[in-house]
N, C-alpha and C positions, 0 to 999 in steps of 0.2 A: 340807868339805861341810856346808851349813848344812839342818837339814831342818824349819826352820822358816824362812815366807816372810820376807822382809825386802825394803821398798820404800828406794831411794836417792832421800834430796830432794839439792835443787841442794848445799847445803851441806857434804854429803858424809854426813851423821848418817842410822844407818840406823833404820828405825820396823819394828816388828812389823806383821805384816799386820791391816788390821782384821778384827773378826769378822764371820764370816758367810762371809769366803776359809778356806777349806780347805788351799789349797796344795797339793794334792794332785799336778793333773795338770803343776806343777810338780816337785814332788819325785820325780813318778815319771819325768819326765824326767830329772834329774839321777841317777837310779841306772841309766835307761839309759845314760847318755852314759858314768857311771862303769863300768859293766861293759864297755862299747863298749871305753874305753881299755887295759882289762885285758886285754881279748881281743888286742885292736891290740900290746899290749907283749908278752904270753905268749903267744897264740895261741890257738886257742878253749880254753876251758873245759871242764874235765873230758876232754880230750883223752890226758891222761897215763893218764886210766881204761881207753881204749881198749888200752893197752899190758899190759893186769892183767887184763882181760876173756879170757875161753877163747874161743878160736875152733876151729873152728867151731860156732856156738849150735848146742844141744841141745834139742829139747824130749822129752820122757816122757809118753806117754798110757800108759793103764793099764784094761781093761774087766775080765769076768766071765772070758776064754776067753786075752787075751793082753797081752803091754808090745808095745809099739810106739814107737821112736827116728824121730826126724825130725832128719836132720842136713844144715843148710844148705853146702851145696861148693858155690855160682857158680861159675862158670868153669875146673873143672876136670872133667877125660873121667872116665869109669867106670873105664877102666885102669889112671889113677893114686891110686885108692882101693884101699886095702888094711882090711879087714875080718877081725880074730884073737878067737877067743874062747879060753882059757885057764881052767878052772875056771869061775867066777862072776865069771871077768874079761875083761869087752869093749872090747876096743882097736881103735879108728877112726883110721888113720891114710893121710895124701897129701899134693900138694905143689902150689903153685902157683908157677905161674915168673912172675917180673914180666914185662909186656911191652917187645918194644922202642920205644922213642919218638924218632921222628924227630926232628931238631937242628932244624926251623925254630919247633918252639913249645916254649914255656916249661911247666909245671904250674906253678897255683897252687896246686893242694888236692892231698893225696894222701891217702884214707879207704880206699882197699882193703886188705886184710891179702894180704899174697906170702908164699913160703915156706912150710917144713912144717909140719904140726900131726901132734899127736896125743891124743888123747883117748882115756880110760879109766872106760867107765862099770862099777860092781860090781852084776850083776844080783842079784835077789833069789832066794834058795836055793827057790822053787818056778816058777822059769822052766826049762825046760827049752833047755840052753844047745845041745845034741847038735843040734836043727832050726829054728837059725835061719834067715831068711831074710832077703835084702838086697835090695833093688832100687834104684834109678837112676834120675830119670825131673827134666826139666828142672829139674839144682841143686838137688834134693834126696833126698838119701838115706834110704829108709827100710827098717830095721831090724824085723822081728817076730822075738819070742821068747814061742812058746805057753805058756802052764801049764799045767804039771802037775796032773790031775785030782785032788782032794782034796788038795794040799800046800800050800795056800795058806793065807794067815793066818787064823788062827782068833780070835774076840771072843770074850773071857775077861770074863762077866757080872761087876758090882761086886755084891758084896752087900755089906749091912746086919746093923748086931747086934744 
C-alpha cells in the first residue's frame, strides 16, 4: 500500500502526484478498503474483545445517602436473576437460554451474549450490605445499597511545612 499518490503514464513509469494534491481522500480510501479486507478475512475487528468484556455491563452511581448498580439483563425474567450479598461481597448472577431458530433462515451476525454470568461487585465498607434493595424493571436491574450514616470516607487535609 502506497500512501503516497502516484499517477500511471501510458508508459508504465509512475510520477508523484503534483503539488497542491493532497491525496488524501485517496489514501483514506485505500485504508478503508484495507480494513474492509481484514474485517472480510477475520471478521469484524475487535470482536475477540467482546469475548474478554464482563457481561453483564455494570454501571456505579454513588450520591450523599447511597451506591446504586445498574445492571443491564435484556431478555431475561426476574426469576432467573439471582442477587447474593456475602460480607462486602455482591454476586449478580443468571442465565440466558439461546433462542430456538427455525431451519428456513440462515444468521449472518450473532452479537448477543447466551448463557450464564456472574458478576462480583466488592462494596465499600460503609454501604450497608444488611438493606439492600433490587428491582427489575424493563432489562434492567437495579441494585441500592444505603450508607451508613458518618462511615463514609473521610478527606485527610494535605498540609504544608
Amino acid at each position: 500500500m502506497n500512501i503516497i499518490k502516484r499517477f500511471r503514464k501510458n508508459n508504465g513509469r509512475d510520477d508523484l502526484a503534483r503539488s497542491g494534491d493532497s491525496g488524501l481522500p485517496a489514501f483514506r480510501q485505500e485504508m478503508s478498503d484495507a480494513f474492509e479486507r481484514v474485517r472480510k478475512f477475520f471478521g469484524e475487528p475487535w470482536s475477540f474483545a467482546a469475548e474478554f468484556a464482563p457481561w453483564p455491563a455494570i454501571d456505579i452511581n454513588e450520591d450523599e445517602k447511597s451506591l446504586a448498580l445498574r445492571v443491564d439483563v435484556p431478555g431475561i425474567s426476574a426469576k432467573d436473576i439471582e442477587v447474593d450479598v456475602s460480607g462486602n461481597l455482591l454476586t449478580v448472577r443468571g442465565s440466558r437460554e439461546e433462542e430456538k431458530r427455525s431451519k428456513s433462515g440462515g444468521i449472518s451476525r450473532h452479537e448477543r451474549h447466551t448463557g450464564s454470568f456472574l458478576r462480583t461487585i466488592t462494596l465499600p465498607t460503609y454501604v450497608d450490605s444488611g438493606k439492600l434493595d433490587a428491582k427489575y424493571d424493563k432489562g434492567v436491574l437495579t441494585i441500592t445499597a444505603p450508607k451508613i450514616p458518618g462511615a463514609g470516607p473521610k478527606r485527610v487535609p494535605v498540609k504544608t511545612e
